[in-house]
C-alpha positions as CSV (number, residue, x, y, z in Angstrom):
1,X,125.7,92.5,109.3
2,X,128.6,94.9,108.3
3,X,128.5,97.4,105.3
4,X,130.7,99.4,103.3
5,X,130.8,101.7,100.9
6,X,131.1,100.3,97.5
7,X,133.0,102.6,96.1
8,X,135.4,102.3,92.7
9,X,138.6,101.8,94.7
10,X,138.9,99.2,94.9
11,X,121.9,71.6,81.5
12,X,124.8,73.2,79.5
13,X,123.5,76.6,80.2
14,X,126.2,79.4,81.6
15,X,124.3,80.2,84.8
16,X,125.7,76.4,85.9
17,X,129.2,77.5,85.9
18,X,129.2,80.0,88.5
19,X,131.9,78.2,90.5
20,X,133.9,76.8,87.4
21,X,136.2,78.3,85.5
22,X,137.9,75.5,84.0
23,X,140.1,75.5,80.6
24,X,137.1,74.0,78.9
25,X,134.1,76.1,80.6
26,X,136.2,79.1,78.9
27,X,137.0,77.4,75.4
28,X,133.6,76.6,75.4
29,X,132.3,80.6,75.6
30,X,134.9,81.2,72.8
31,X,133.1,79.1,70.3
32,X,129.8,80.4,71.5
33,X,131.0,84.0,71.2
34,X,132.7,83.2,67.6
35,X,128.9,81.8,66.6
36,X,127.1,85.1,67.8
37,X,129.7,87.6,66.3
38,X,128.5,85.7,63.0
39,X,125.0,86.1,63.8
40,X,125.6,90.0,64.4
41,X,126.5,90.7,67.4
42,X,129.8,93.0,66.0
43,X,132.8,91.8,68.1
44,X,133.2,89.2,70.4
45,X,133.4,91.4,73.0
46,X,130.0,92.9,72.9
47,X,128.2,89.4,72.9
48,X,126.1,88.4,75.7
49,X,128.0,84.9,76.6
50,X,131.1,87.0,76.8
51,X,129.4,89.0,79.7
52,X,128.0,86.3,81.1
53,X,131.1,84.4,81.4
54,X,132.3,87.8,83.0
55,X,129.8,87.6,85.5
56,X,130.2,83.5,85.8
57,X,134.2,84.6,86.6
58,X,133.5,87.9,88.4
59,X,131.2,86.6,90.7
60,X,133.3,83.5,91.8
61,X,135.9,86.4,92.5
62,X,133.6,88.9,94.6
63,X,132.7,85.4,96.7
64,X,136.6,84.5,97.4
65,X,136.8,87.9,98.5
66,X,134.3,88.1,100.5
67,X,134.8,84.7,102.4
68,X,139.2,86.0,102.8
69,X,137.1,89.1,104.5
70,X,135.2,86.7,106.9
71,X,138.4,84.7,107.9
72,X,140.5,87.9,108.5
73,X,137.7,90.1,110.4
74,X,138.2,86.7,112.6
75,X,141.5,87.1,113.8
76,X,141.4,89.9,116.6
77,X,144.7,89.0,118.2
78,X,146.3,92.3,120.0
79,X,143.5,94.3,118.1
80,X,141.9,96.5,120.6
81,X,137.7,96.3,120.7
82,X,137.0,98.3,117.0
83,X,139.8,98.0,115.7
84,X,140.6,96.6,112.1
85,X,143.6,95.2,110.9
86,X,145.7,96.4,107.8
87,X,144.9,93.3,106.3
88,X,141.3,93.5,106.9
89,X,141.2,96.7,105.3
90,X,142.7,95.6,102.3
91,X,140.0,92.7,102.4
92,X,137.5,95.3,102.3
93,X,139.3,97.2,99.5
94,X,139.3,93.7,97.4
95,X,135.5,93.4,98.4
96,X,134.3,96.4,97.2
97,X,136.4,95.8,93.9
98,X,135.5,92.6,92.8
99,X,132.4,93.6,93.5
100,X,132.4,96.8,91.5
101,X,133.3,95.2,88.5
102,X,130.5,92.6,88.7
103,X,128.0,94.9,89.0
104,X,129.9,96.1,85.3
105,X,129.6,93.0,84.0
106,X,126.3,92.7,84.7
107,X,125.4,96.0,83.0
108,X,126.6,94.9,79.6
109,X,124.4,91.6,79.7
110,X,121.7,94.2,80.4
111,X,122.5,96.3,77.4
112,X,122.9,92.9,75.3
113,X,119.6,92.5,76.2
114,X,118.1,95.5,75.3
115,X,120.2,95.2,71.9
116,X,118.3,92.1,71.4
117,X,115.3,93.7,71.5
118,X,115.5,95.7,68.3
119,X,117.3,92.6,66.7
120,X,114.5,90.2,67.5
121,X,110.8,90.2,68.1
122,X,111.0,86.9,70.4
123,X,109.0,86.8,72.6
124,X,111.2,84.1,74.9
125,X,114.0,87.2,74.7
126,X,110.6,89.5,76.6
127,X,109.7,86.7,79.1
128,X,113.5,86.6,80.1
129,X,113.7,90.4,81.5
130,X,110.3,90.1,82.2
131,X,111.9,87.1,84.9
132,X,115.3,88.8,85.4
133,X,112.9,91.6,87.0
134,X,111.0,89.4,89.3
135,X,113.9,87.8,90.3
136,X,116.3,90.7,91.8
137,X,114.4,93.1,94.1
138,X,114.1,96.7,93.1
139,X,115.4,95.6,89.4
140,X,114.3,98.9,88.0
141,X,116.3,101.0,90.5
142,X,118.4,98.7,90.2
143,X,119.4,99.2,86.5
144,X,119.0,102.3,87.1
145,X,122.0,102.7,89.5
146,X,124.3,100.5,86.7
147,X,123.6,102.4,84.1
148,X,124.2,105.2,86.3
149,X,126.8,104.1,88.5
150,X,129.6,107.0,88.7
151,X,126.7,109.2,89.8
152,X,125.6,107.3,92.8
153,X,128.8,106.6,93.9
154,X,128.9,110.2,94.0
155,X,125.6,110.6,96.1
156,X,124.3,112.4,92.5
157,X,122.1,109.6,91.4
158,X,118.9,110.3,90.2
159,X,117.0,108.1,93.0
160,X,119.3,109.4,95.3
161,X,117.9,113.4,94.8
162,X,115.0,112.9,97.4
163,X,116.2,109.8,99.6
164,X,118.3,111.6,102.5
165,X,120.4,108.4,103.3
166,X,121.2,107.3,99.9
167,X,122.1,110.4,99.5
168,X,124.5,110.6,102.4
169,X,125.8,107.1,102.0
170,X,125.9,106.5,98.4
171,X,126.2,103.1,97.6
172,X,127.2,100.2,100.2
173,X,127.8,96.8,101.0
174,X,126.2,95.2,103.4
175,X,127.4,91.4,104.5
176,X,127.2,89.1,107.2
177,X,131.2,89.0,108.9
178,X,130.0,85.4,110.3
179,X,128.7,83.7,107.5
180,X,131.7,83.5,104.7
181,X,128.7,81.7,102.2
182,X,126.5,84.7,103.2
183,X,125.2,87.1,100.8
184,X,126.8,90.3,99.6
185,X,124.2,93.1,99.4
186,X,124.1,96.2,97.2
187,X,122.3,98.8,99.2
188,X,120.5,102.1,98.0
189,X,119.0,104.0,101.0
190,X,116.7,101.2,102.0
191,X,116.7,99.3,98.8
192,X,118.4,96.0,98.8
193,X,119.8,93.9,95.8
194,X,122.0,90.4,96.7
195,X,124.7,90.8,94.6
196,X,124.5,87.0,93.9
197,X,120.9,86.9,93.0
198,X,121.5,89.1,90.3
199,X,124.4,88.1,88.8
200,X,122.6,84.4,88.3
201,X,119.5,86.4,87.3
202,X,121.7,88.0,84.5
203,X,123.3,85.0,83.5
204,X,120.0,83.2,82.9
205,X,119.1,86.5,80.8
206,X,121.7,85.8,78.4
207,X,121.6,82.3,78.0
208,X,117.6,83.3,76.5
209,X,119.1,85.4,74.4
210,X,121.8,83.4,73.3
211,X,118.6,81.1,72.7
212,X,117.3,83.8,70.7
């Protein structure tokens, strides 16, 4: 396994197009975002199948990167034993990005969701956090750190103030430089999150409040 630091450098349901970003797949989010700016959600932009078509797209990019990073780390021709290429570096850089930005997206279909709370009293919209928090590991750290993100980037986050290592690291990536299909990993000091888990668990979240 390899990590880095993250860093800011760098059924019709949504959670089944991970993978897809066809002309249709996207036309098809418009007309669902234009139905929920009528039903209140303000702008378009603030809906929660517009962030979950961010994380659909985001997370297709953070897995391209990740499996150019693979394919690159691979080629060791006149490297000496260490040594990284220019063009592995700027594979990590892209890494780290795309994955930045995921973790982003994910955070607004968080905030839709606690939105929806004072908007609705279903109790479908209650089950689905209640499930998006059994399905990523450490989900209350974890939201904590998106909300929160700038400061633990900076080592200043508020779980970081009596964990030594998360502390000193900040946060990281953590991957596996064989597997290109491998999980990404979001660590925090010894707390884990695959990126991937989450971003599906967040687009299942939105397509119960969409539901909603």
């Amino acid at each position: 396994m390899r990590s880095v630091a993250l860093g800011c450098t760098g059924s019709s349901s949504v959670r089944d197009t991970v993978g897809d970003t066809s002309y249709g797949r996207r036309m098809e989010f418009e007309g669902r975002e234009r139905i929920e700016v009528r039903s209140g959600w303000g702008t378009r932009h603030t809906s929660p199948t517009y962030w979950a078509a961010a994380v659909t797209l985001q997370t297709d990019r953070m897995n391209s990167a990740h499996t150019d990073l693979v394919a690159r780390m691979a080629v060791v021709d006149g490297l000496r034993p260490g040594e990284r290429s220019d063009a592995v570096m700027a594979a990590f850089g892209r890494l780290r990005i795309e994955t930045h930005f995921l973790l982003i997206a994910i955070r607004h279909v968080l905030r839709c969701y606690r939105r929806s709370l004072h908007r609705t009293s279903s109790r479908d919209v209650e089950a689905a956090g209640a499930a998006f928090d059994a399905h990523v590991p450490h989900a209350k750290a974890f939201r904590d750190v998106l909300e929160h993100i700038d400061e633990y980037e900076a080592g200043a986050g508020r779980l970081q103030a009596n964990d030594s290592e998360a502390q000193k690291f900040g946060l990281r990536l953590d991957f596996d430089a064989n597997d290109p299909n491998g999980h990404v990993t979001l660590l925090l000091g010894k707390r884990s999150v695959p990126v991937k888990d989450a971003a599906l668990a967040a687009i299942d979240l939105a397509d119960a409040i969409e539901a909603s």
